[in-house]
KEGU-956188 format. One line per 8 residues: for each residue x, y, z of N, C-alpha, C. Coordinates in Angstrom, 3 decimals. Layout:
N
X:Y:Z:X:Y:Z:X:Y:Z | ...
***
This chain:
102
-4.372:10.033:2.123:-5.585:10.600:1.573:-6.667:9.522:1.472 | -6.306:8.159:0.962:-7.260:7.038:0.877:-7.661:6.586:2.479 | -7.163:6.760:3.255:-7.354:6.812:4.758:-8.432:7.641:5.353 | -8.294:9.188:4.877:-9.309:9.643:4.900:-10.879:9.301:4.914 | -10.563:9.116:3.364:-11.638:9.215:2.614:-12.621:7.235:3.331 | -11.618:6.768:3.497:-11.872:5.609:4.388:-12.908:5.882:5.117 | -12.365:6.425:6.030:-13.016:7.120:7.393:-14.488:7.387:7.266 | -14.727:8.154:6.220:-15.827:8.865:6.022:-16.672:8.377:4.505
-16.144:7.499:4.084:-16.804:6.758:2.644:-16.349:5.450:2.355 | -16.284:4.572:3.786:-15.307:3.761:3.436:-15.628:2.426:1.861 | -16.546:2.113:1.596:-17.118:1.585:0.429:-16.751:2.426:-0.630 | -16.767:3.838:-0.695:-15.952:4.195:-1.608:-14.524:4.224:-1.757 | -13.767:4.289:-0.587:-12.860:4.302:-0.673:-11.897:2.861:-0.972 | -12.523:1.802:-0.544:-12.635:0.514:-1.258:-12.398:0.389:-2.338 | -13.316:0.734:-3.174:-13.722:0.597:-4.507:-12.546:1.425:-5.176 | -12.213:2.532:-4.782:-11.092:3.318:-5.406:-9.673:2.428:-4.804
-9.235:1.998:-3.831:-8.375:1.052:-4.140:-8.164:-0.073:-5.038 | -9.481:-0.394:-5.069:-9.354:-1.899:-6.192:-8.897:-1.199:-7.352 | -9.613:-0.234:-7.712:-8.997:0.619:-9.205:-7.793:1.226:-9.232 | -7.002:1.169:-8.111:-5.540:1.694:-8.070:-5.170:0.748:-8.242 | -5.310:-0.761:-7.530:-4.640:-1.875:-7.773:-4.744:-2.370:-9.037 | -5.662:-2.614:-9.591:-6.036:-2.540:-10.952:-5.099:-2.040:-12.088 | -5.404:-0.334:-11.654:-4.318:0.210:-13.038:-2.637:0.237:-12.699 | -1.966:0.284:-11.589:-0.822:-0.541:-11.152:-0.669:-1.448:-12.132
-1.472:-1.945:-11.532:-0.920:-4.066:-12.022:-0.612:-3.595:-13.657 | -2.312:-3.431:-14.660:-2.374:-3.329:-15.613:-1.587:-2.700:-16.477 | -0.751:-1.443:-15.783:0.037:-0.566:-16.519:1.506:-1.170:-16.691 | 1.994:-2.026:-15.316:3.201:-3.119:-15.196:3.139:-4.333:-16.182 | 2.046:-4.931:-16.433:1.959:-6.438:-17.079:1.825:-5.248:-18.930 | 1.277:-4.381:-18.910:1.549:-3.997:-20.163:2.981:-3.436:-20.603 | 4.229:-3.592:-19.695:5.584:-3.613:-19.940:6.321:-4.601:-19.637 | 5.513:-6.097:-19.668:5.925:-7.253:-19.557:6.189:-7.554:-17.830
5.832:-6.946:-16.854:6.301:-7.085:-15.353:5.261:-7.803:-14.980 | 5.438:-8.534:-14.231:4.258:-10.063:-14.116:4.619:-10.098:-12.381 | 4.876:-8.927:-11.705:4.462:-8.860:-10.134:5.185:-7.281:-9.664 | 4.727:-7.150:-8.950:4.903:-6.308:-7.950:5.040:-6.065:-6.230 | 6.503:-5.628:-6.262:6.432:-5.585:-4.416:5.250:-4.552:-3.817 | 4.294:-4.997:-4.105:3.142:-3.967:-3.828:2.011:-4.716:-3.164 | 1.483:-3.947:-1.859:1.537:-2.879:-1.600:2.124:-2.734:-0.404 | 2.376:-1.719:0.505:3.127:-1.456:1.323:2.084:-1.634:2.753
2.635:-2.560:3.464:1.682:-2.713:4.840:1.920:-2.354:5.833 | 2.723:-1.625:5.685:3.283:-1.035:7.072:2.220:-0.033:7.567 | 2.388:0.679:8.931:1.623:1.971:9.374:2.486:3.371:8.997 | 1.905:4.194:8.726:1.989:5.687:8.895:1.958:6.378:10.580 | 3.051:6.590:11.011:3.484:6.983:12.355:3.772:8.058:12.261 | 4.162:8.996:11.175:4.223:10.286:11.171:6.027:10.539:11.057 | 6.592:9.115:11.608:8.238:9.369:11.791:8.944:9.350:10.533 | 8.542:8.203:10.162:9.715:7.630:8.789:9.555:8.534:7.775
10.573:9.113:6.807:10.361:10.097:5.464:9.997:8.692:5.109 | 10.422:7.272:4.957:10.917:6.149:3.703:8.539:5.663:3.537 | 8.351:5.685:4.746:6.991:4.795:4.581:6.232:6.316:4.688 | 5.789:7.048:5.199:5.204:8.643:5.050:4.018:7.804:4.064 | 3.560:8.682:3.177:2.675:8.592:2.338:2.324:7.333:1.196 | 3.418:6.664:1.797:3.173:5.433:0.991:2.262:4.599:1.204 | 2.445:4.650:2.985:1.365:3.849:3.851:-0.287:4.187:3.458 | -1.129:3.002:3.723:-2.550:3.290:3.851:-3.111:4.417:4.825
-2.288:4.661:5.482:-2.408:4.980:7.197:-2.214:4.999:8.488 | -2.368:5.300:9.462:-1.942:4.959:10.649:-2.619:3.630:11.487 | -3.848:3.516:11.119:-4.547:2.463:11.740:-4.286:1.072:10.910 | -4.192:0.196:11.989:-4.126:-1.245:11.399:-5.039:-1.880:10.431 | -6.471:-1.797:11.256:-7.887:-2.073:10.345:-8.039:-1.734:8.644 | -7.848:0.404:9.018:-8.024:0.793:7.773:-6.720:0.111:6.988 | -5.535:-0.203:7.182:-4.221:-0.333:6.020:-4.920:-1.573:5.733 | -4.914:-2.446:6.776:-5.608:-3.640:5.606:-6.576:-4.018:5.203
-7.793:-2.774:5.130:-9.304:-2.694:4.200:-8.929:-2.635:3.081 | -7.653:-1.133:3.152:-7.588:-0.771:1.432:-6.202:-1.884:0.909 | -5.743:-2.309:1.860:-4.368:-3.355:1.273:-5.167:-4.155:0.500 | -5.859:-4.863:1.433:-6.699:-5.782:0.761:-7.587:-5.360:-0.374 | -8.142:-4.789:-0.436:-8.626:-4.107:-1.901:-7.635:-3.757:-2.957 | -6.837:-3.125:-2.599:-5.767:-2.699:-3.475:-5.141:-4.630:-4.422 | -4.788:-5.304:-3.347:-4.976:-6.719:-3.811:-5.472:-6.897:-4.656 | -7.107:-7.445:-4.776:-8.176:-7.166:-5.373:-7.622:-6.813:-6.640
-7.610:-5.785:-6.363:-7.636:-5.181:-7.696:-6.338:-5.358:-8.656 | -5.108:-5.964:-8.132:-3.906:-6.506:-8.870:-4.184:-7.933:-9.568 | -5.085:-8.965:-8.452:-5.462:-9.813:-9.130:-6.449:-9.929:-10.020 | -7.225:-9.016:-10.077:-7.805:-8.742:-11.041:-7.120:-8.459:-12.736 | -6.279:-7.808:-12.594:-5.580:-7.714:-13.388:-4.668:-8.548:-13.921 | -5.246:-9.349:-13.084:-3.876:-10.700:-13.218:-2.137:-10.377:-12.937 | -2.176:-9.718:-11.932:-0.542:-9.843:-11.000:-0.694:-10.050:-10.111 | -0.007:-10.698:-9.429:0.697:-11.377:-8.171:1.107:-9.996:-7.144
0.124:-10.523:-5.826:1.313:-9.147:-4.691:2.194:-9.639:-3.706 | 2.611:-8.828:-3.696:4.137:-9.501:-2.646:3.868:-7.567:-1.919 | 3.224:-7.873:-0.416:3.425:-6.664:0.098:5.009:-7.061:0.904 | 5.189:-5.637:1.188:6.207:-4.991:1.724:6.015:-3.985:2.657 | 7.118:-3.575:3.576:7.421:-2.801:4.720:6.239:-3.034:5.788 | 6.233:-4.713:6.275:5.307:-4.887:6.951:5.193:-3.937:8.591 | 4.600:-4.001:9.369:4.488:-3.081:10.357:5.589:-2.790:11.580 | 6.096:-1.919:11.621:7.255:-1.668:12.598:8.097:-0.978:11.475
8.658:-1.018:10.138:9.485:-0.243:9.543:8.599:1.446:9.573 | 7.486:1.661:9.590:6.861:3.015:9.650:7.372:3.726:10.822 | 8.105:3.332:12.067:8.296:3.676:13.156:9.900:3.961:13.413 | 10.374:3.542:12.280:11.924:4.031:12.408:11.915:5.225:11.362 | 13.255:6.037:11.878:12.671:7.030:11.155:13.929:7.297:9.882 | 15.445:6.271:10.007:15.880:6.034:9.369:15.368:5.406:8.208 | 16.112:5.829:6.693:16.391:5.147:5.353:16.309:3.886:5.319 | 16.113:3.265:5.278:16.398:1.636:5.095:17.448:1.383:4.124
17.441:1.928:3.020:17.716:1.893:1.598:19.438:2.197:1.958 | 19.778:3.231:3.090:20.951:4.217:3.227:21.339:3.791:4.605 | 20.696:3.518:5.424:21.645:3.177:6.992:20.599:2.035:7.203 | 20.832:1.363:8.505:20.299:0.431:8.996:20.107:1.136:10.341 | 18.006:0.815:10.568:17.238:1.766:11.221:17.037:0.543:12.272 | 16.693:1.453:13.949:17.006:1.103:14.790:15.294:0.895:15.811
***
């Protein structure tokens, strides 16, 4: 959906990542969690159930406009990111978690 809205508002859609990253972070460090495996950099390929909607998107550019914002907005909050499911896990369409994807 933030992909979308990318597309067609991308300064807004910016700005609304930093505030996701933001209240993330803020809502974690207010239960003592001082990082997060967040955010997810992989692409949206349409295959994987595991990356699906987690992803920014299908395009490279847009995942890391709003990754990077989403950033932003963790350090802002003062947490640390450690992304995950860098690019190529969106394309298997196995679990990760449950089998080992090919």
């Amino acid at each position: 959906v933030l992909a979308q809205r990318y597309a067609c508002a991308p300064d807004a859609a910016l700005a609304e990542a930093v505030e996701l990253g933001w209240l993330m972070a803020a809502e974690l460090l207010d239960m003592d969690i001082d990082i997060s495996f967040a955010p997810v950099l992989d692409l949206d390929y349409g295959r994987s159930r595991v990356i699906g909607d987690r992803a920014f998107g299908g395009d490279g550019a847009t995942v890391s406009a709003l990754a990077g914002a989403f950033v932003r907005g963790m350090a802002e909050a003062g947490m640390a990111a450690t992304g995950k499911h860098f690019p190529g896990h969106g394309w298997a369409e196995a679990d990760s978690h449950l089998e080992i994807p090919t």
